[in-house]
C-alpha positions as CSV (number, residue, x, y, z in Angstrom):
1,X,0.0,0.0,0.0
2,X,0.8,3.5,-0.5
3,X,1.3,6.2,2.1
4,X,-1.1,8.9,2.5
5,X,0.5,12.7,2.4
6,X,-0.5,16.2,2.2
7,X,-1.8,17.8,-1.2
8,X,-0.2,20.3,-2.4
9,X,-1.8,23.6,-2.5
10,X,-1.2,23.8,-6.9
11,X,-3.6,20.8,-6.7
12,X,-7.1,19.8,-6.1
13,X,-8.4,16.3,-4.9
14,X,-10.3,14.3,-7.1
15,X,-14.0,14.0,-6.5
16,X,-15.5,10.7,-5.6
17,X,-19.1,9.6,-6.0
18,X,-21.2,6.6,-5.0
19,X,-23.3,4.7,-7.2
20,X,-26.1,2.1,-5.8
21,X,-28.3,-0.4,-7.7
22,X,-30.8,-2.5,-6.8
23,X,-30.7,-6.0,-9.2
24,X,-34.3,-7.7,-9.6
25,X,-34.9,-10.6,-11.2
26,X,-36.8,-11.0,-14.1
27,X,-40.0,-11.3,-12.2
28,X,-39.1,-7.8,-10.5
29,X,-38.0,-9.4,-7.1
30,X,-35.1,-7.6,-5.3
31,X,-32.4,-9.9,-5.2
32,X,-29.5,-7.8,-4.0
33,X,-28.2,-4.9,-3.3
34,X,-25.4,-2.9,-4.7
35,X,-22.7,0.0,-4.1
36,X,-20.2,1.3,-5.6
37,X,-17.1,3.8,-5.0
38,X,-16.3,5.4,-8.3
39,X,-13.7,7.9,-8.6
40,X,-13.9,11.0,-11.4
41,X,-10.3,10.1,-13.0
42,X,-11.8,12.0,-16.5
43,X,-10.6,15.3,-14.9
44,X,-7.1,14.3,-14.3
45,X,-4.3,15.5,-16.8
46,X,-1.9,13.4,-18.0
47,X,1.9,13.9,-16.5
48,X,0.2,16.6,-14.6
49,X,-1.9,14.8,-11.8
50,X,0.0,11.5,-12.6
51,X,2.9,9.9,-14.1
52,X,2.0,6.3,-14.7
53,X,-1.1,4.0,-14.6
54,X,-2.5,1.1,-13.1
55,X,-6.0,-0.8,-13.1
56,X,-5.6,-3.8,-11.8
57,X,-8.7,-6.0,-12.6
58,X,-9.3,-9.3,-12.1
59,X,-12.0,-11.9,-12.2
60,X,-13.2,-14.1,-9.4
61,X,-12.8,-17.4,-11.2
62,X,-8.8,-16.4,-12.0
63,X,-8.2,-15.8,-8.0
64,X,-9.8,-19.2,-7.3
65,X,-8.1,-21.0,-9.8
66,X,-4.7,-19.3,-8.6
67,X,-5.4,-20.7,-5.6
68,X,-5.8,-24.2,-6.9
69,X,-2.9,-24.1,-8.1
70,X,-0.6,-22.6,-5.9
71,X,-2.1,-25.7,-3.1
């Protein structure tokens, strides 16, 4: 993990927003519940706010079959 430190007074933070579902099934019963944290990257500048980029994204089935075979 990263460490957290002061921004500088040049720059502003980037705003956050939450987004929150609600999945139904075809029926129209709720079946669950959703959230989630997205941050507003789109007003960054490139080699301004940042220098290099990094999304890591993954699926659940590649973690569990990782697993498999690292027992």
């Amino acid at each position: 993990m990263g460490e957290l430190v002061s921004l500088l007074k040049s720059n502003k933070p980037i705003s956050v927003r939450w987004i929150f579902r609600i999945k139904t099934n075809p029926i129209g019963i709720i079946v669950k519940y959703k959230a989630s944290f997205v941050l507003c990257g789109f007003l960054q500048k490139a080699k301004v706010d940042y220098k290099e980029v990094f999304t890591p994204v993954t699926q659940i089935k590649s973690v569990r079959t990782m697993i498999v075979i690292a027992n």
